[in-house]
C-alpha positions as CSV (number, residue, x, y, z in Angstrom):
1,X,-22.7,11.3,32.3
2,X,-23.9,10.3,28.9
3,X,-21.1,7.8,27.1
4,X,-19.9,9.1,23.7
5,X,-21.8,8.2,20.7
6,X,-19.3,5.6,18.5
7,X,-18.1,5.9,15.4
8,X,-20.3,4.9,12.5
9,X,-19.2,2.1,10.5
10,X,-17.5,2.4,7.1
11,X,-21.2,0.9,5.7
12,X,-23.5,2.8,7.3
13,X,-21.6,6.3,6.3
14,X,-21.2,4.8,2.8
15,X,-25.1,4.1,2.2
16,X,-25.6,7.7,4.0
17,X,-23.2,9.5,1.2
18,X,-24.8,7.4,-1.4
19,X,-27.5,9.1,-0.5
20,X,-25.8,12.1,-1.2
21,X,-25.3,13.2,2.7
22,X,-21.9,15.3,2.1
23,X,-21.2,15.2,6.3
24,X,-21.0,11.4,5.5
25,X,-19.0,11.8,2.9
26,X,-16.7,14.3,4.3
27,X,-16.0,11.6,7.4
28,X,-15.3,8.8,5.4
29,X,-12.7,11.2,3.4
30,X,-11.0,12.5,6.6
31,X,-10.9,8.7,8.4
32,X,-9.3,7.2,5.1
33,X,-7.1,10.3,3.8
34,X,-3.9,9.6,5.9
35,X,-4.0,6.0,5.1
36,X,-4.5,6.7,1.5
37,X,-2.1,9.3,1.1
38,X,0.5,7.0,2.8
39,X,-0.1,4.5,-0.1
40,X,0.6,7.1,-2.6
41,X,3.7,8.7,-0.9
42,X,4.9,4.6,-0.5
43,X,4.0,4.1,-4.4
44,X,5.5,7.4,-6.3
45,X,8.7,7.7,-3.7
46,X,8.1,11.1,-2.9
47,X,5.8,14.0,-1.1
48,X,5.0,15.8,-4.0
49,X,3.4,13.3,-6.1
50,X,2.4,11.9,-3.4
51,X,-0.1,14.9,-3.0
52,X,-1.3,14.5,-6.6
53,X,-2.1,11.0,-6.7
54,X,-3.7,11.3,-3.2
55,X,-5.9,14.5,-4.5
56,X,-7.0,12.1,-7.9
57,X,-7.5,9.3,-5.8
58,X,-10.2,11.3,-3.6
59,X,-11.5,12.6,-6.5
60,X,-12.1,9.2,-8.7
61,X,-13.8,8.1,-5.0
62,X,-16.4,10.7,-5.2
63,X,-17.2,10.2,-8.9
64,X,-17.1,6.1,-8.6
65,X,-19.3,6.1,-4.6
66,X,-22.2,5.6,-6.7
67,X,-21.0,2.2,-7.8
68,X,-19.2,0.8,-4.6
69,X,-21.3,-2.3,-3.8
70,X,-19.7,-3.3,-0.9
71,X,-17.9,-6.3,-2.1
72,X,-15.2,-5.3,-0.1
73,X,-14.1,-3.0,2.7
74,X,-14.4,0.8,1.8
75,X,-10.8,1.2,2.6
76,X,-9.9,-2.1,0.4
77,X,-12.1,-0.2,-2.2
78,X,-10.1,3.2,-1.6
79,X,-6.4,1.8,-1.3
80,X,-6.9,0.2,-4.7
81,X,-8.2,3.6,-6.0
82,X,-5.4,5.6,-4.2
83,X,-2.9,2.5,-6.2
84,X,-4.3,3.5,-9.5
85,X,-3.6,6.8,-9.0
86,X,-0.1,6.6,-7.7
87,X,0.9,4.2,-11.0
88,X,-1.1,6.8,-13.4
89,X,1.4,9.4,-11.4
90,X,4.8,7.6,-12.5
91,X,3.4,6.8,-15.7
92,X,2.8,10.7,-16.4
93,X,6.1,11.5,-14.9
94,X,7.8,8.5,-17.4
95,X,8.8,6.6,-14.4
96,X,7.5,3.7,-14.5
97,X,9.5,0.8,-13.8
98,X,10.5,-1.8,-16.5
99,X,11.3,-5.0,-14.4
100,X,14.6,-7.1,-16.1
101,X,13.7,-10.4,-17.2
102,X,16.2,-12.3,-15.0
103,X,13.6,-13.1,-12.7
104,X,11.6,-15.9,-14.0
105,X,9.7,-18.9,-13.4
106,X,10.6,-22.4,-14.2
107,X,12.6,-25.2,-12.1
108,X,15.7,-23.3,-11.8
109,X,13.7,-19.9,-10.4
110,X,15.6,-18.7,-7.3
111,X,13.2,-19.5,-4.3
112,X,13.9,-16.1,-2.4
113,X,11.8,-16.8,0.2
114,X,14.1,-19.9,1.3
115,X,17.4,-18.3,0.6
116,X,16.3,-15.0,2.6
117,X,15.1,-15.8,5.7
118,X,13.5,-12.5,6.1
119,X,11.6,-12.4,2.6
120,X,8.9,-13.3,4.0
121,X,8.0,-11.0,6.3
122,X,5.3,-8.0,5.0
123,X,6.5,-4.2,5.5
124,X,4.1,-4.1,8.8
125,X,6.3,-6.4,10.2
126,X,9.9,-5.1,9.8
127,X,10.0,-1.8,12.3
128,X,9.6,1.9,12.6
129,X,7.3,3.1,10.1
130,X,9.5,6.9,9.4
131,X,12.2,4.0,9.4
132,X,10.6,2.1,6.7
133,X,9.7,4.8,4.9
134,X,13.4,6.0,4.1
135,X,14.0,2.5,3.6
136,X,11.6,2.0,0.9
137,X,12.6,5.5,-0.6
138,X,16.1,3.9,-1.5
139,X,14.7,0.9,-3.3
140,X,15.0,1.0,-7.1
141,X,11.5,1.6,-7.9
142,X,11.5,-2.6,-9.7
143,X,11.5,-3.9,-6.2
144,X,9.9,-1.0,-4.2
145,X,6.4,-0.7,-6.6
146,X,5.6,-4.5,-6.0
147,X,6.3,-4.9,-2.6
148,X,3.9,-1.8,-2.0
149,X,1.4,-3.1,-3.8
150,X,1.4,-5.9,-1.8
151,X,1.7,-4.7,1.6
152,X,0.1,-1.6,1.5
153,X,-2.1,-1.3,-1.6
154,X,-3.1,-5.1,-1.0
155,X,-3.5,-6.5,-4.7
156,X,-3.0,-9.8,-5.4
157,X,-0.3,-11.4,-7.3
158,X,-2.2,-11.6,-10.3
159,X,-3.4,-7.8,-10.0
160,X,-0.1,-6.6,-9.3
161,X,1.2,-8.6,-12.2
162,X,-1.3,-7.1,-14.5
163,X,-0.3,-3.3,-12.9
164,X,3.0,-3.5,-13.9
165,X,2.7,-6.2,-16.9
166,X,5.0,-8.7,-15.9
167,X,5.0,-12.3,-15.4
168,X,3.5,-13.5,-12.0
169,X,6.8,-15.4,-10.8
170,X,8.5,-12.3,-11.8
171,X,6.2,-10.3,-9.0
172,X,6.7,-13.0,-6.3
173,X,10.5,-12.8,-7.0
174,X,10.7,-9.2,-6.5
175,X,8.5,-8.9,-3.3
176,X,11.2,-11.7,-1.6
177,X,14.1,-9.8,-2.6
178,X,12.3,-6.3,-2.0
179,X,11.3,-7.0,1.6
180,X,14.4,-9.1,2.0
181,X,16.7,-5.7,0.8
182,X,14.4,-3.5,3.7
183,X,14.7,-6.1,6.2
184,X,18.4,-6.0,5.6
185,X,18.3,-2.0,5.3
186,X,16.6,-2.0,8.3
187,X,18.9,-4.4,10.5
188,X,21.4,-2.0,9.9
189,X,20.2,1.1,11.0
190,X,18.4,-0.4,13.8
191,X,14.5,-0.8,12.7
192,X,13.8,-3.7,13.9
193,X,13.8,-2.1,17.4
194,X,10.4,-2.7,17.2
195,X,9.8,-5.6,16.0
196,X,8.7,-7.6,19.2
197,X,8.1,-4.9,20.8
198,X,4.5,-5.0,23.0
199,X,3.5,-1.7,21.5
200,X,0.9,-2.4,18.7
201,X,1.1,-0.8,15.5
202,X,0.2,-1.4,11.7
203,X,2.4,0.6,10.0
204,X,2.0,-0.9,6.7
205,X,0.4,2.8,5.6
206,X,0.1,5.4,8.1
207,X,-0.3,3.5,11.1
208,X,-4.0,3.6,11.9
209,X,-5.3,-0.4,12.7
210,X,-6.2,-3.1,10.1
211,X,-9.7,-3.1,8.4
């Protein structure tokens, strides 16, 4: 019996739709969609923005393909995307968050990653993904939008501070005390069930495995 043929990799269906091959194009959209719609749903707090960013986001990725170089992953490339989108989607709905200036750098900044023990840990580390999710949902959107950009959207500290225009200690204060506030959520409605559990599973977006 012949073996099935395996899947292409992110690069070669890339250089295919590049080449303006829409079946390529097509399966890179459907392998990256769930994962990118997860990132906008995590971002804007709810389903129905959710859909718009995710729709923008595909379509900025077919007008910008032609200038992917391949400096990155093509899901690194597409989560960043699908991020832009999500914070152009608060920003037209006027909700974008204004972070208070209590957090700041400076010798007498609050080290929140000593004081929580759980601050720490990334979203993909803390349980139940459906778990998370209604966690993150009742985050004020100050502590949610950074810790999402982090964990899921994967900027930087310096791109996520430039996102949201605040001060890079003010970023690194907010993701301790956001992923401390879902750890602590999530201890106590049992989501860290999982948490050494055998069963492997990335749930920072929509469970699929790392890139």
């Amino acid at each position: 019996m012949a073996s099935m043929a395996a899947p292409l990799d992110d690069r070669v269906l890339v250089a295919a739709a590049q080449g303006g091959d829409r079946g390529a194009l097509d399966q890179l959209f459907r392998r990256h969609y769930d994962r990118v719609h997860a990132v906008c749903r995590r971002i804007t707090g709810n389903e129905a923005d959710a859909a718009d960013a995710a729709q923008e986001a595909m379509i900025a990725m077919v007008r910008g393909l032609d200038r992917f170089d391949g400096r990155s992953s093509f899901g690194t490339w597409a989560y960043r995307i699908a991020t832009n989108a999500s914070l152009d989607e608060l920003r037209r709905r006027r909700r974008r968050p204004v972070l208070a200036p209590r957090d700041h750098d400076g010798p007498h900044a609050i080290d929140l990653e000593h004081a929580d023990p759980n601050a720490g840990l990334r979203i993909d580390q803390l349980g139940d993904r459906e778990l998370i999710d209604a966690a993150l949902a009742l985050l004020p959107d100050d502590f949610r939008l950074p810790v999402v950009l982090r964990d899921v959207g994967d900027l930087d500290y310096a791109e996520i501070a430039e996102a949201l225009q605040v001060p890079i200690g003010t970023v690194k204060s907010r993701i301790a005390r956001g992923r401390g506030m879902l750890a602590t959520t999530l201890s106590r409605t049992g989501g860290n069930r999982e948490h050494h559990s055998e069963r492997p599973n990335n749930v920072s977006a929509a469970g699929d495995p790392p890139q």
